[in-house]
C-alpha positions in Angstrom: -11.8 51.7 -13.4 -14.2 49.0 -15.0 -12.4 48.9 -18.0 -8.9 48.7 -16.1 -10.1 45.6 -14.1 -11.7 44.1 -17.6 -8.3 44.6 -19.0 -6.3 43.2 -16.3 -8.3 39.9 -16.3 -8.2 39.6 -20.3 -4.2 40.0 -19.5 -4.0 37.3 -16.7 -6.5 34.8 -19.4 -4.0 35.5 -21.9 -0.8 34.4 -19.7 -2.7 31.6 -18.8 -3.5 30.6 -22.6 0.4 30.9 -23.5 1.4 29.4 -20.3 -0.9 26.3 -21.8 0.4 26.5 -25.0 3.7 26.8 -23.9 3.4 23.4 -21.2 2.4 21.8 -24.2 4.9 22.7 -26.5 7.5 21.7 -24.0 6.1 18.2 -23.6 6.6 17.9 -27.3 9.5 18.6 -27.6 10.8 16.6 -24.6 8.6 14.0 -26.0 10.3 14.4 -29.8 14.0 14.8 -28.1 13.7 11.9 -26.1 16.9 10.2 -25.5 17.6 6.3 -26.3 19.0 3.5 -24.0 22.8 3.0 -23.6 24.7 0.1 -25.8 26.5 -0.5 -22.2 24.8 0.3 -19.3 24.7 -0.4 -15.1 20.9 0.0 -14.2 20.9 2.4 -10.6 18.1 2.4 -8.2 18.2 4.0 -5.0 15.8 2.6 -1.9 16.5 5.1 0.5 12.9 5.5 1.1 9.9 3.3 0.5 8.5 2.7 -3.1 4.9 4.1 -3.8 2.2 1.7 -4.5 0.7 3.8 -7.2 2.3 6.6 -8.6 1.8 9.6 -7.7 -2.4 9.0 -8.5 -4.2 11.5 -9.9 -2.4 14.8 -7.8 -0.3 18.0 -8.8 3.2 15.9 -8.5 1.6 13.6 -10.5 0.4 15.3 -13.4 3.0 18.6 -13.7 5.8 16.6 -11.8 7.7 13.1 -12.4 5.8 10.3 -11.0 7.4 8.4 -7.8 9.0 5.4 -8.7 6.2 2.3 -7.3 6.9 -1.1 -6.7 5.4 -1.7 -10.4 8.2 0.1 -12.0 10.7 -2.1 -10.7 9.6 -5.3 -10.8 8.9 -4.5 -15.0 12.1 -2.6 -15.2 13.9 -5.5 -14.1 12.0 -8.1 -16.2 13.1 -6.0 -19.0 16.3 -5.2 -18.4 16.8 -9.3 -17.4 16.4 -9.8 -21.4 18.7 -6.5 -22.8 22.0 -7.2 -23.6 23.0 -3.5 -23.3 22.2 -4.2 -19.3 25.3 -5.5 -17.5 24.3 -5.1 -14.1 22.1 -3.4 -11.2 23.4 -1.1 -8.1 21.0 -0.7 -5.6 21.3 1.9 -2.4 19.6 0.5 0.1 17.8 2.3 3.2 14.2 1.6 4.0 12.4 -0.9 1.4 9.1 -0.6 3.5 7.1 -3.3 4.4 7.8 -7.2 4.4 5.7 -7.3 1.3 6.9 -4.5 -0.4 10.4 -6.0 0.7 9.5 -9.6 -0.6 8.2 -8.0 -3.8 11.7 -6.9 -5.0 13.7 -10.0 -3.2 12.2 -11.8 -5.9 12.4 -9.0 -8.6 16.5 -9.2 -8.2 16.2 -12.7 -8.0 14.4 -12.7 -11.6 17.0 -10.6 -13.0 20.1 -12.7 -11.4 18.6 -15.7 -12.8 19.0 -14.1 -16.8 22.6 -14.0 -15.6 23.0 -10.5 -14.6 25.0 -9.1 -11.8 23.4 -7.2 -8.7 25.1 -5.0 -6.5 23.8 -3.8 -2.7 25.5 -0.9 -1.5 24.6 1.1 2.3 26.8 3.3 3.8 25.4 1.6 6.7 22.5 -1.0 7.5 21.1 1.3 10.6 22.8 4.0 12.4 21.5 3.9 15.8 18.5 2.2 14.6 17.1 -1.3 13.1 17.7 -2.3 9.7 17.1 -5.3 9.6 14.5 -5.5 6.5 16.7 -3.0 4.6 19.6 -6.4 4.9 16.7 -8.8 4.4 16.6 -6.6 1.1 20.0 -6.6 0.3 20.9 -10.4 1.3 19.2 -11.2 -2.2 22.1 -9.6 -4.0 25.2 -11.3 -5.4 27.1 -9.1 -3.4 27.0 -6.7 -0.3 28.7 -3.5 0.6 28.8 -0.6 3.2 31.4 2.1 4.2 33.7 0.9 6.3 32.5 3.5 9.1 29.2 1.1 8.7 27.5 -1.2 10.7 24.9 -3.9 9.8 21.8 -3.5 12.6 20.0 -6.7 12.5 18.1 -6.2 15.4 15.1 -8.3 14.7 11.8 -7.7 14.6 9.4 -5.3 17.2 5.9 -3.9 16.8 5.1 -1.1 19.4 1.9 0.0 19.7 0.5 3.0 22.6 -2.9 2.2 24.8 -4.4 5.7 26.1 -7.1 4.3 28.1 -6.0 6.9 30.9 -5.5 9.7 28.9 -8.7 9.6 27.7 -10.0 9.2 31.3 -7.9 12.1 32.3 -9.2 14.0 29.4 -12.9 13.4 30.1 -13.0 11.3 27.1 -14.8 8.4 27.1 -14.7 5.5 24.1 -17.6 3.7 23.3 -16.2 1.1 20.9 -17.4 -2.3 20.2 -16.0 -5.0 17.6 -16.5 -8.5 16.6 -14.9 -10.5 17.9 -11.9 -10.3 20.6 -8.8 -10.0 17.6 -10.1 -7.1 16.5 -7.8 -5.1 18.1 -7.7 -1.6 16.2 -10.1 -0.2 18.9 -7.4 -1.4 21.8 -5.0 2.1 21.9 -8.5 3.9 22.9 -10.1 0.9 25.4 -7.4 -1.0 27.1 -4.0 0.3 28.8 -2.1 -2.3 27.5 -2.3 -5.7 25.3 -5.1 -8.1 25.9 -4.2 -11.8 25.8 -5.7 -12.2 22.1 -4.1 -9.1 21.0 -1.0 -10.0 22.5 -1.4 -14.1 20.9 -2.3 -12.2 17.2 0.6 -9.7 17.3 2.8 -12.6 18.5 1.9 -14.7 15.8 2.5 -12.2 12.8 5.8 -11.3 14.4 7.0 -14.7 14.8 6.0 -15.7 11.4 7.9 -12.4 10.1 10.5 -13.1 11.4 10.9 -16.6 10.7 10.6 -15.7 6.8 13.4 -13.3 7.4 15.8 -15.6 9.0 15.3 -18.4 6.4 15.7 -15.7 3.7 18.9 -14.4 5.2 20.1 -17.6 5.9 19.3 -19.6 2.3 20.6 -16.2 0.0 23.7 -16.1 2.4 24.8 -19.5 2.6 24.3 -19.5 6.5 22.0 -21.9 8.7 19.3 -20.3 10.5 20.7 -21.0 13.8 23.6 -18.8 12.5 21.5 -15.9 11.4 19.7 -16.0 14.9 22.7 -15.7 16.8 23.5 -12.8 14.7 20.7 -11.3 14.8 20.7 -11.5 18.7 24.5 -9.8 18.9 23.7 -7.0 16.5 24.7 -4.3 16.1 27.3 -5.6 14.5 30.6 -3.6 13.4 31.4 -3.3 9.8 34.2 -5.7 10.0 32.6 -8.1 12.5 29.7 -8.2 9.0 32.6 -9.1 6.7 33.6 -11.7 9.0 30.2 -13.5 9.3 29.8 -13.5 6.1 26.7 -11.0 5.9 28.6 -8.4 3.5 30.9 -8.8 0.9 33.8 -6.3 1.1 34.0 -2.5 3.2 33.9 -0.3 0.3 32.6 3.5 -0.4 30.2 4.3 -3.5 33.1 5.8 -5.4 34.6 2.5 -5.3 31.1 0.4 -5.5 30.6 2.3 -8.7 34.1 2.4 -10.4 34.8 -1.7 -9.5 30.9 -2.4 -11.6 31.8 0.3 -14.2 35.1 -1.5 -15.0 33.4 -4.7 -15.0 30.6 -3.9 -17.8 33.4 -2.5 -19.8 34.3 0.6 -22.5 31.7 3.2 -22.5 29.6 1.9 -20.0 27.0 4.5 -18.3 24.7 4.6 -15.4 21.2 4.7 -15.5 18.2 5.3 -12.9 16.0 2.4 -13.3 12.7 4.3 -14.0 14.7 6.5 -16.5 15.7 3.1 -18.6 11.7 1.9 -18.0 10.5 5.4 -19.6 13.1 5.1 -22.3 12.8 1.1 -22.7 9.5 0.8 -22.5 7.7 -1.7 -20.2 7.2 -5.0 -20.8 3.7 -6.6 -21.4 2.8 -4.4 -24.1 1.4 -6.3 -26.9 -1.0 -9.3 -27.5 -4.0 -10.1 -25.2 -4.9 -7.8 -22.8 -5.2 -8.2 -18.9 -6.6 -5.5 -17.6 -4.8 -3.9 -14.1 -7.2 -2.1 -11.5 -5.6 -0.5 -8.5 -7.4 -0.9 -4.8 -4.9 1.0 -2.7 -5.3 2.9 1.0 -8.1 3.1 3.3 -11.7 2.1 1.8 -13.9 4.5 1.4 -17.6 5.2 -0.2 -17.3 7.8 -3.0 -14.7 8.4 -5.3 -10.6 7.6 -4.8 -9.4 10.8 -2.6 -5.9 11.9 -3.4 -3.4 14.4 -1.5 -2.5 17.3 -4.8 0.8 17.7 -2.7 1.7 14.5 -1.3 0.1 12.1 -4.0 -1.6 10.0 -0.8 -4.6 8.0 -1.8 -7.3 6.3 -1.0 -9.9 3.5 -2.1 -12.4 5.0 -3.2 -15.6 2.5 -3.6 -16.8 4.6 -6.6 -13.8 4.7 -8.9 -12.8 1.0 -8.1 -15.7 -0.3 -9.2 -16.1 2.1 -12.0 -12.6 0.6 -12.9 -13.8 -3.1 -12.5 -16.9 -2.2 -14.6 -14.8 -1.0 -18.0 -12.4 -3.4 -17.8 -15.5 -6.5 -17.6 -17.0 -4.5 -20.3 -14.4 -4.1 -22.3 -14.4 -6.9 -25.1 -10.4 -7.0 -25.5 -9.9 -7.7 -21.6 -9.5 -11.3 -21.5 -8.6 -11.5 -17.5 -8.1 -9.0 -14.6 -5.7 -8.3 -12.3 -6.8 -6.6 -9.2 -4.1 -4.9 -6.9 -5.3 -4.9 -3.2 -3.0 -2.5 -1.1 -5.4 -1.8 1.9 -5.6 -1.8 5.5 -9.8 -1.8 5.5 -12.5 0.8 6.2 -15.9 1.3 5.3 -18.1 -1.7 5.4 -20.6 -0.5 2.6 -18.2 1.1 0.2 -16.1 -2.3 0.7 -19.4 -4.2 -0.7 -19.7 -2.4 -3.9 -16.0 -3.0 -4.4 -16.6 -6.5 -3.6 -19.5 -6.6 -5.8 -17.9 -5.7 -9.1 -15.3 -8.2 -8.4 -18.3 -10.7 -8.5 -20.0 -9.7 -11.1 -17.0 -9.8 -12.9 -16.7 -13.1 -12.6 -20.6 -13.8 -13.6 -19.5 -11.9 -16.6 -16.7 -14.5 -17.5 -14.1 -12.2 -16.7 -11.4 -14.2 -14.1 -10.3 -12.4 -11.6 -7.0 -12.6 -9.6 -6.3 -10.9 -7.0 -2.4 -9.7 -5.8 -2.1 -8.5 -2.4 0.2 -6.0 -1.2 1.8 -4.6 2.2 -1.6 -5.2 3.7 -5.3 -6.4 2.1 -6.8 -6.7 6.0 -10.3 -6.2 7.2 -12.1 -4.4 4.4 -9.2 -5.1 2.3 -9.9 -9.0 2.2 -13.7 -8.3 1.9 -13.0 -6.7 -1.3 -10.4 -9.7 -2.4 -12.2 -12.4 -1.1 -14.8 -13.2 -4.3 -11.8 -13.3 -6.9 -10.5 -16.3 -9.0 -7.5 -16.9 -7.4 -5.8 -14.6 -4.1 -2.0 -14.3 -4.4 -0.2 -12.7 -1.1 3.3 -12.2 -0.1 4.5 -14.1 3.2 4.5 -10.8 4.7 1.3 -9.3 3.5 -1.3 -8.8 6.6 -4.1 -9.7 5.4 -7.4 -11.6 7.3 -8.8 -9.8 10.4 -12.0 -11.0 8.8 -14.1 -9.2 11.7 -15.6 -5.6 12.4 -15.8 -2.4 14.8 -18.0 0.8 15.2 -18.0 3.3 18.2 -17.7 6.8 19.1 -16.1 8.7 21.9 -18.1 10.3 24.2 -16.5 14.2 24.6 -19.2 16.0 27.3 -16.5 15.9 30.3 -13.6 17.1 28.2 -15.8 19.5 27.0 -17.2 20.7 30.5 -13.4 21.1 31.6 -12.9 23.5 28.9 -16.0 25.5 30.2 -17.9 24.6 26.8 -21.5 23.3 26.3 -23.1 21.7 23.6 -26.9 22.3 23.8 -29.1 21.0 20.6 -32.6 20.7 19.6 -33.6 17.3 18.1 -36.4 15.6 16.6 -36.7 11.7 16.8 -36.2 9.7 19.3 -32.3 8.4 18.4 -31.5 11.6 16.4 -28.0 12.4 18.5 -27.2 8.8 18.4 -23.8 9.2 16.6 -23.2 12.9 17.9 -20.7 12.7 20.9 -21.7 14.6 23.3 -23.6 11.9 25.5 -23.5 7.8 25.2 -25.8 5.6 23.8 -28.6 4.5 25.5 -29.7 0.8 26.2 -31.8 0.9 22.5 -28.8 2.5 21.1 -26.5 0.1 22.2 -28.5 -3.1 21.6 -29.0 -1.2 17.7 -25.6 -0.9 17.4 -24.7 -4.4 18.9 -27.1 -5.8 16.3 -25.5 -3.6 13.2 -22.1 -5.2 13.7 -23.7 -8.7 14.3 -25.5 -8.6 10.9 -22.2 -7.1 9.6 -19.7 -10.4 11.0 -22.2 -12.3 9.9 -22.3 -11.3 6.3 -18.3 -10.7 6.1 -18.0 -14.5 8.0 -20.6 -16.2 5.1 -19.6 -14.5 2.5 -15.7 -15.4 3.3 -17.0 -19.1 3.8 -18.8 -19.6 0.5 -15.6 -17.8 -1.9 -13.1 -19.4 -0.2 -15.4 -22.8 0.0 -14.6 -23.3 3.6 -16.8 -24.3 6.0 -18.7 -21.9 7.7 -17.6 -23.6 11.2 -13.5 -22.8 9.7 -14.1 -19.5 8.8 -15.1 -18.5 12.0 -12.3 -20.0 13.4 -9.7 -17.8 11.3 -11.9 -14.6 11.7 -12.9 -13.1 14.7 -10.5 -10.2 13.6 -7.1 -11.9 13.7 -4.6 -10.6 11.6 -2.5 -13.1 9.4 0.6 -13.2 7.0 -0.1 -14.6 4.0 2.5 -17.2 5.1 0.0 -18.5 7.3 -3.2 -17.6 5.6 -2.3 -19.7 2.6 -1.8 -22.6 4.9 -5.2 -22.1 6.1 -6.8 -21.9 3.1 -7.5 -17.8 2.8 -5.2 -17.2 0.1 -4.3 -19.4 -2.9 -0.2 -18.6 -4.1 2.2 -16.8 -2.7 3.7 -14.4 -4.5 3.7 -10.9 -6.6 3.0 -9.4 -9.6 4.7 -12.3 -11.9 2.9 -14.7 -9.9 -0.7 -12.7 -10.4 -0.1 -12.4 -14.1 1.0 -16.0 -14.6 -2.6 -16.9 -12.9 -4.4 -14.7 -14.9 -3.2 -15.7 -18.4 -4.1 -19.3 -16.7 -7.2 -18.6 -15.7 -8.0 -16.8 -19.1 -7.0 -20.6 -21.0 -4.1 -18.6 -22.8 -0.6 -20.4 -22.7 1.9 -19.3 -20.3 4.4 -17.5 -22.8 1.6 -15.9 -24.2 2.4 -12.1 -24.7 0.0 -9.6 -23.1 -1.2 -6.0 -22.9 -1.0 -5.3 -19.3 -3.9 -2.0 -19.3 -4.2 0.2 -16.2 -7.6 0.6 -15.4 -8.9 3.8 -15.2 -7.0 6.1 -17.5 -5.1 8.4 -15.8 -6.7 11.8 -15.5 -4.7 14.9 -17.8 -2.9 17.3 -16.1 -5.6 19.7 -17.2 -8.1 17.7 -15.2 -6.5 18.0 -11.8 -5.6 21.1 -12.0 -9.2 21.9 -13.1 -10.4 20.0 -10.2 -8.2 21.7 -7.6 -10.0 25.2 -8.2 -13.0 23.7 -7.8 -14.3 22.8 -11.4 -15.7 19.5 -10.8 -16.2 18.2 -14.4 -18.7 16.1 -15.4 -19.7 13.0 -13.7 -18.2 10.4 -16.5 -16.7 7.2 -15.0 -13.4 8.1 -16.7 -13.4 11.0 -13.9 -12.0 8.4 -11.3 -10.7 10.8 -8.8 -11.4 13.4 -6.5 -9.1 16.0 -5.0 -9.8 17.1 -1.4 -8.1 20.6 -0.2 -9.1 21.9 3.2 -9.1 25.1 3.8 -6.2 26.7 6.8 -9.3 27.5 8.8 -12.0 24.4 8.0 -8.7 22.3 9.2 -8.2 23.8 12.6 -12.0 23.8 13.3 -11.8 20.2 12.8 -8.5 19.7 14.5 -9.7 21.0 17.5 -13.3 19.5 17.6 -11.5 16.2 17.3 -8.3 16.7 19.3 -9.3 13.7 21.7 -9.1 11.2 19.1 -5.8 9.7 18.2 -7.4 7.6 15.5 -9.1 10.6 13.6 -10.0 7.6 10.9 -12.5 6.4 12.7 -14.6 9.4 12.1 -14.5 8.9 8.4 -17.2 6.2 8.7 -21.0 5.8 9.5 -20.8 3.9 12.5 -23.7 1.9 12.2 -22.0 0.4 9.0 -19.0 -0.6 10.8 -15.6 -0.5 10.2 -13.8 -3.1 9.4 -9.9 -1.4 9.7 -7.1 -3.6 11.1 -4.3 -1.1 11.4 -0.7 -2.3 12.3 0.9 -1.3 15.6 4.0 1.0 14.8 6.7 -1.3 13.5 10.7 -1.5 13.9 12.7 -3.7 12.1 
C-alpha cells in the first residue's frame, strides 16, 4: 500500500511537470506565431461594461487568463492607432462606461484620435432600456457619429445618487452604532447613525451632483452642437423614442450593427478588417516605449496596511500600503527613472497604512524624483492623503476626491445578540482590554480616548494638506471637514492642480523632469508583474520569500471561515469598516449608490 500511494504521488508530480512544460511551450509558440496588424483596418471596442483600472492584478484570470481591458489600454491604444495609417476608424458599443471619470478619461481619448483625422463610430442598440443612460450618451456624444436600433431609445434621465439610512433597523435589531467622525461632511458613517440625510450631507451630495451634471450638459451640448438650455430640456422629457433622438439631433441615423459595420467597412475600403482594440495594442505595441523612463505606480481600491490584496477569481484589488510604497521605493531608486507617475484610484481607508503611502511619495520628492499624481473615479479621504505631497495633482471634473476628514466606531451587538439567546462572556486583563470588542460600549475614558485619536488624526490630515497644497491652514479647514468634491471644483479651490488624465499626467511629468515636451519616454509599470507560477504558488499557500518584488498577496477564505464571519458580522451593512483599527481611524468617503 506504501509503495502504491508513493507511486501515485510521483504520477500526479509528473503530470504536473508536463503540464508546466507543456503551459510553457504553448506560450512560445503563441508567442512565435503571433499575428501582425492589418494594412486596412476598423479598430472595435465594446463598453458594455465598465473598464478595469488595473488589469486583472496579480490573480488567476490574470496570470493563466487574458487580462481585462483597463482604462490604460485604451487611452494608448488610441494614441497609437491616431498615428497608423493602416487605422481608418473606431466602432465603439456602448453600455456602461462607469464613472464620470472613467467616462471623461475616454471622451478625451476619442477626441485625441478624431483630432489625427480619424473617424469614430458610437453604436447602442439602445441608450437605457427601462433604466438611465445618461453617462453611457455622455460617452457616446464625443463621437462623430451616433447610432441605435431603431427599436432604441436614448434615456437621458439625468443624474441621481440614492443612498439607504438604517438607523431603525439597527434599533430593531438590537444593534447599536457607536461611530464618530471629523467633522459634520463626513458622511460615510450616516446609513448606520441617521434615518435619512443631514443638512451637510444633503448640501455635499447636492454639490457633487450639481456639478456632475453641469459637466455633462456642457459636454452634450458643445460635442452636439446644442445650447445647454436645449440639452436640459431634453434631458427633463427623456426617455426619448428613437426617432424623437434623430430629431433632436442627439443621434445620427436608426441603424442595426450589421449595417453600422457594413456602412464603416465600405468606407475604409478593399480588404478592410475588424480588430478589438486590445488585440491591435498587444499586436501594435504601446506607445511610450523608448527614451527616458517615467516610472507608473498603481494606488487602486480601498487602503489598506500590508501588502496589495487581490480576488484569484474576480481580479478585485486593493491598496496595499506595503506594495505601494515598495513600488514608490524602486522606482526613486532606480537611476533610469527620471519622473513618476502615480495613479490614485481610491475611495480611502486606513489612516496608518495611508501614511506610509504618503510617505514614499515624500521622500520621493526629497530624493529629486517629481512626482505627479493622476486621479481616477475617486482619490477621496485616504485617497487624497496619499496624493496630497506630490509635484503636481491632475483629476478629472468628475473624480471625487477631498473629504479631507476622518471616522472610527464600532457597533455595539449585546441586544441583537441576547435576542438570539446568545451570550458573550470573557475574561480580560487591563483596564480598556474589550475596548474595540462589540459586545458593550465605550466608557466615558474610552470615548474621550477615542474622541482624542480622531482629533490628533484631522489635525495631522488638515496640516499636512495645508503645507503640500501651500494653503493656509485657516482654507484648508474650510474645504475639509469631510466634504466630498469633483475635481471640477477642487481645482478651483486650489486641491488639485490640472484637470485631466493620463496624457495630461505624463505631459506634467516630462515637465517637471526638465525634458522637452516631445521627448519620447519609457512609460515602466512599477512593480513587475508577478509570474503565473507565483500566484498560483501563492494560492496553495506557498508564500515565497519576502522580496519587494513579491508585491501581492492572495486572500482565499475558506466555505466555512466565511460563514463564521458572515454571521458574526450580519449587523453590519458596511463590513469595511471592520477592516481597520479603530483607534487609527478611517478616513473612507464612499459614494451613495449612483444612477445616471
Amino acid at each position: 500500500m506504501k509503495r502504491f500511494f508513493i507511486g501515485a504521488l510521483a504520477f500526479v508530480g509528473a503530470l504536473s511537470v508536463l503540464f508546466v512544460v507543456g503551459l510553457v511551450g504553448l506560450m512560445l509558440l503563441a508567442s512565435a506565431s503571433k499575428p501582425g496588424v492589418p494594412s486596412n483596418l476598423v479598430l472595435e471596442l465594446d463598453l458594455e461594461d465598465p473598464l478595469s483600472e488595473h488589469g486583472g492584478g496579480d490573480s488567476l484570470v490574470g496570470a493563466f487568463g487574458e487580462e481585462p481591458t483597463t482604462v490604460r489600454d485604451v487611452v494608448e491604444a488610441l494614441e497609437k492607432a491616431g498615428d497608423d495609417a493602416r487605422v481608418k476608424s473606431l466602432l465603439v458599443r456602448i453600455g456602461h462606461p462607469g464613472t464620470p471619470a472613467a467616462t471623461q478619461e475616454l471622451r478625451d481619448a476619442v477626441k485625441a484620435f478624431r483630432a489625427k483625422g480619424k473617424k469614430a463610430v458610437a453604436y447602442s442598440d439602445t441608450f437605457g432600456e427601462l433604466g438611465n443612460s445618461t453617462l453611457g450618451y455622455y460617452l457616446a456624444s464625443a463621437f462623430d457619429e451616433i447610432y441605435i436600433q431603431p427599436s432604441g431609445d436614448v434615456n437621458i434621465n439625468g443624474l441621481a445618487f440614492e443612498l439607504p439610512f438604517a438607523r431603525e433597523a439597527f434599533t430593531r435589531l438590537g444593534v447599536t452604532p457607536r461611530y464618530f467622525a471629523r467633522y459634520e461632511y463626513k458622511n460615510a458613517i450616516n446609513s448606520y447613525t441617521e434615518q435619512d440625510f443631514t443638512a451637510p450631507h444633503r448640501e455635499a451630495t447636492e454639490g457633487f451632483t450639481n456639478s456632475l451634471f453641469g459637466q455633462i450638459v456642457r459636454g452634450i451640448a458643445e460635442d452636439r452642437g446644442l445650447t445647454e438650455d436645449v440639452v436640459r430640456g431634453l434631458i427633463d422629457k427623456a426617455p426619448l423614442m428613437a426617432q424623437e433622438a434623430v430629431e433632436a439631433k442627439l443621434v445620427t441615423g436608426l441603424r442595426y450593427r450589421d449595417e453600422v459595420l457594413g456602412g464603416l467597412k465600405e468606407q475604409a475600403g478593399e480588404g478592410a478588417r475588424f480588430l478589438y482594440v486590445k488585440k491591435y495594442l498587444e499586436r501594435a505595441g504601446r506607445p511610450n516605449v523608448s527614451g527616458n523612463t517615467i516610472a507608473l505606480v498603481y494606488g487602486v481600491g480601498e487602503v489598506m496596511r500590508g501588502k496589495n490584496q487581490s480576488n484569484p477569481l474576480s481580479g478585485g484589488q486593493s491598496m496595499g500600503a506595503e506594495s505601494v510604497a515598495a513600488a514608490l521605493r524602486k522606482a526613486t531608486e532606480d537611476s533610469r527613472v527620471k519622473a513618476i507617475v502615480f495613479r490614485v484610484d481610491s475611495p480611502g481607508g486606513s489612516y496608518v497604512a495611508s501614511d506610509t503611502v504618503r510617505r514614499e511619495v515624500q521622500r520621493a520628492k526629497e530624493a529629486g524624483k517629481p512626482v505627479i499624481v493622476t486621479m481616477g473615479s475617486y482619490a477621496a479621504s485616504g485617497g487624497y492623503f496619499v496624493a496630497m505631497e506630490a509635484d503636481r495633482i491632475v483629476a478629472h471634473p468628475g473624480t471625487l476626491t477631498g473629504s479631507i476628514g476622518v471616522y472610527a466606531g464600532k457597533f455595539v451587538t449585546a441586544g441583537f445578540w441576547e435576542k438570539l439567546g446568545v451570550n458573550f462572556d470573557s475574561v480580560a486583563a487591563g483596564k480598556n482590554a474589550e475596548m474595540f470588542g462589540s459586545d458593550a460600549d465605550y466608557t466615558p475614558e474610552q470615548q474621550a480616548r477615542l474622541d482624542a485619536s480622531l482629533d490628533r488624526i484631522y489635525a495631522d490630515f488638515t496640516t499636512r494638506a495645508a503645507a503640500s497644497r501651500k494653503l493656509p491652514l485657516e482654507k484648508l479647514q474650510s474645504l475639509a471637514k469631510g466634504r466630498v468634491w469633483t475635481g471640477e471644483d477642487a481645482l478651483a479651490h486650489g486641491l488639485v492642480d490640472a484637470l485631466g488624465g493620463y496624457p495630461k499626467a505624463l505631459a506634467l511629468a516630462k515637465e517637471a523632469a526638465k525634458l522637452p515636451a516631445d521627448a519620447r519616454v519609457n512609460v515602466e509599470v512599477y512593480p513587475r508583474k508577478k509570474p503565473a507560477s507565483a500566484v498560483l504558488s501563492e494560492l496553495l499557500g506557498q508564500t515565497g520569500d519576502n522580496s519587494e518584488d513579491d508585491a501581492t498577496s492572495i486572500s482565499v477564505l475558506s466555505p466555512w471561515t466565511t460563514l463564521v464571519a458572515g454571521v458574526r458580522q450580519v449587523y453590519a451593512v458596511g463590513a469595511r469598516m471592520g477592516l481597520f483599527e479603530g483607534t487609527r481611524g478611517e478616513l473612507y468617503a464612499p459614494m451613495p449608490e449612483a444612477s445616471w
